[in-house]
N, C-alpha and C positions, 0 to 999 in steps of 0.2 A: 504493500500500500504506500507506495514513493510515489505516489501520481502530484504533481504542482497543482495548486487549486486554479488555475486558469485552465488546465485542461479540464479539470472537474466542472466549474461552470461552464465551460463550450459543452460539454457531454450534456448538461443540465439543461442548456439553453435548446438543444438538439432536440431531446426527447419533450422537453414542452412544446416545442413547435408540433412534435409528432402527435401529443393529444389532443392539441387545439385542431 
């Protein structure tokens, strides 16, 4: 779990686009 939190919000930002 080394993931940057900038990758973590882009993943984040991704999959809410995918629910909306």
């Amino acid at each position: 779990m080394s993931k940057p939190r900038l990758q973590v919000s882009a993943d984040v930002s991704t999959i809410k686009s995918q629910l909306r």
